[in-house]
C-alpha positions in Angstrom: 171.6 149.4 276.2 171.0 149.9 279.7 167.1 150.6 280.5 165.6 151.3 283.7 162.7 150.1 284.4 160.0 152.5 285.7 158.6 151.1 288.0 162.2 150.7 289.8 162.0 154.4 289.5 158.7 155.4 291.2 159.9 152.8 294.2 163.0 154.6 295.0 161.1 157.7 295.0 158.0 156.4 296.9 160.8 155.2 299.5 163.0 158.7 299.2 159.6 160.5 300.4 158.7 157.7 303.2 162.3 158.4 304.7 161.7 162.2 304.4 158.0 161.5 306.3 160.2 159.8 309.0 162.5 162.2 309.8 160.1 165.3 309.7 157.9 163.1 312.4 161.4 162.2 314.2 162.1 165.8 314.6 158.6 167.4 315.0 157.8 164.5 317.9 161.4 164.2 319.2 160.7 160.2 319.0 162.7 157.9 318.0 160.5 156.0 314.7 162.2 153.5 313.4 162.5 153.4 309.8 159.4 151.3 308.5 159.7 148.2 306.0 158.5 149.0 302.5 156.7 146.8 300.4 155.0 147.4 297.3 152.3 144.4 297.3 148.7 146.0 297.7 146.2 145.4 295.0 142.9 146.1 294.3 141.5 149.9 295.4 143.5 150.6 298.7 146.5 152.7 298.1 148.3 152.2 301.1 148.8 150.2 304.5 150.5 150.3 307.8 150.9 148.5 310.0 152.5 147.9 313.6 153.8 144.5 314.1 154.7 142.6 317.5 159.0 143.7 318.8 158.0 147.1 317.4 158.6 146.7 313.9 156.8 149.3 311.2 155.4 148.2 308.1 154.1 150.2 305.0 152.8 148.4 302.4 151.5 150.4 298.6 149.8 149.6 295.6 152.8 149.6 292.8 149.6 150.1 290.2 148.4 153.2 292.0 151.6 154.7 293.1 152.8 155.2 289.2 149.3 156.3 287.8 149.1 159.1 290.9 152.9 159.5 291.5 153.0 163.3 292.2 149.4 163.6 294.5 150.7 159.8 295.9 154.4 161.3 297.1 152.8 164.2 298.9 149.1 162.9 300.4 149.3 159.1 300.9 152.6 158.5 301.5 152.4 160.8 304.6 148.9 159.7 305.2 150.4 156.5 305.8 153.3 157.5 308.0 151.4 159.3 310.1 149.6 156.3 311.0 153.1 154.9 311.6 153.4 157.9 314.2 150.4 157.1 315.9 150.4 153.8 316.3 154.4 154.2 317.8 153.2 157.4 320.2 150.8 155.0 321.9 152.3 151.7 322.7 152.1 150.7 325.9 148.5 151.9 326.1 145.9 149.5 327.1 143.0 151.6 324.4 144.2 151.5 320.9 143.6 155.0 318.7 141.2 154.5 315.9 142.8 154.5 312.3 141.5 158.1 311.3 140.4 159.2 314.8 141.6 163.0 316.5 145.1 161.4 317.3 145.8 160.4 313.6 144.0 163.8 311.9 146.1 166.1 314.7 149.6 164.6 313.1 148.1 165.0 309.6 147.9 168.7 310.7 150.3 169.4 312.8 153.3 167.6 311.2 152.5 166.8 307.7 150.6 170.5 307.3 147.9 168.4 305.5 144.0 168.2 305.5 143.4 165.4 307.5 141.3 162.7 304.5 140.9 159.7 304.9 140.5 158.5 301.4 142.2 158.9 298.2 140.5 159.6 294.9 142.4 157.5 292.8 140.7 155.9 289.8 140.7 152.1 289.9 138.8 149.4 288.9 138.2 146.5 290.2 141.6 143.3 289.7 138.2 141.1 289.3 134.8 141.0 289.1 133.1 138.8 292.3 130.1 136.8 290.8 127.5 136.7 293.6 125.6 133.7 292.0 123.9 131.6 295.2 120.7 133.1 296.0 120.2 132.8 300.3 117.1 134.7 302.1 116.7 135.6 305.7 113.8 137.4 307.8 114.4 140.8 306.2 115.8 140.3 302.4 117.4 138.4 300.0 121.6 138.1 299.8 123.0 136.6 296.7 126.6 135.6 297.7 130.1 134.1 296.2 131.2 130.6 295.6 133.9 130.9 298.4 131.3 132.2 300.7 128.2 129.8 300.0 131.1 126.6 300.0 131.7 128.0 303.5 128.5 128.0 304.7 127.2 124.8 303.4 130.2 123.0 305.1 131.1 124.8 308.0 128.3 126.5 310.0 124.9 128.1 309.5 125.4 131.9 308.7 122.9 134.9 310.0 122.1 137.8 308.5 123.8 140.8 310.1 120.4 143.0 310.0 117.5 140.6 311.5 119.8 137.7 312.6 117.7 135.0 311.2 119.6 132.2 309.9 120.5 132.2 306.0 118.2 130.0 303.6 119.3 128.9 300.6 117.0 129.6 297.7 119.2 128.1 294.6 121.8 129.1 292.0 121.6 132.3 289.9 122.6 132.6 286.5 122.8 136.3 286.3 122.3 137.6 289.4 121.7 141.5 290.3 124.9 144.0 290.6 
């Protein structure tokens, strides 16, 4: 018995609808986008990436996890979201000022090419892959910060951290057993 798995399924159609993206933004621009890698390795809450790497290579990465709860809204909004993004960033290399991520540039190509309303989010449910215990108290001139292992391993070894408000250098107050959400 031959079963196909369905998650092989939803990435052949994600990157049947990324190819499509493409070549509408090929024709619309009359530029010549080369096809971007696919991967399928976000996690957590962001549904997709792109990127421009150096020797003008493309990039789009997406959350497997979101892409099969969302398929249908996924294949039409964040897929092209995403490209689009691919069209900026390849319309303006060379340029010594970068566009930003969601600025006029991006939300034009959303409209113009993609005939879409120009978000910048998805609405996706998700929950968090973990939950981030924030159990080492610090204070600085303005409030308290409660931060992670990682971070508070970091400081103690490294350098003194500021706080980003009043920029008076973190104290640390102790170890929390339950600290605050």
């Amino acid at each position: 018995m031959n079963r196909e798995d369905p998650r092989d399924r939803i990435r052949v159609a994600a990157e049947e609808a990324v190819r499509r993206a493409e070549a509408t933004a090929r024709r619309y621009y009359a530029i010549d986008l080369p096809p971007a890698d696919i991967a399928f390795t976000l996690r957590g809450r962001c549904a997709g990436q792109a990127r421009l790497h150096p020797a003008d290579r493309l990039e789009l990465r997406f959350n497997l996890a979101l892409l099969m709860e969302n398929s249908d809204d996924f294949l039409t909004r964040t897929i092209p979201h995403e490209v689009a993004h691919l069209v900026v960033f390849w319309r303006s290399r060379g340029r010594t000022r970068r566009p930003r991520p969601h600025g006029p540039e991006w939300q034009q190509v959303m409209r113009d090419c993609f005939r879409q309303d120009p978000l910048r989010t998805h609405a996706y449910p998700t929950t968090p892959a973990r939950i981030v215990h924030r159990s080492f108290r610090y204070a600085c001139n303005c409030r308290e910060h409660f931060l992670t292992a990682i971070r508070h391993n970091r400081l103690s070894r490294h350098r003194q951290l500021q706080c980003t408000r009043c920029h008076s250098r973190l104290v640390f107050l102790g170890r929390v057993e339950d600290p605050p959400s």
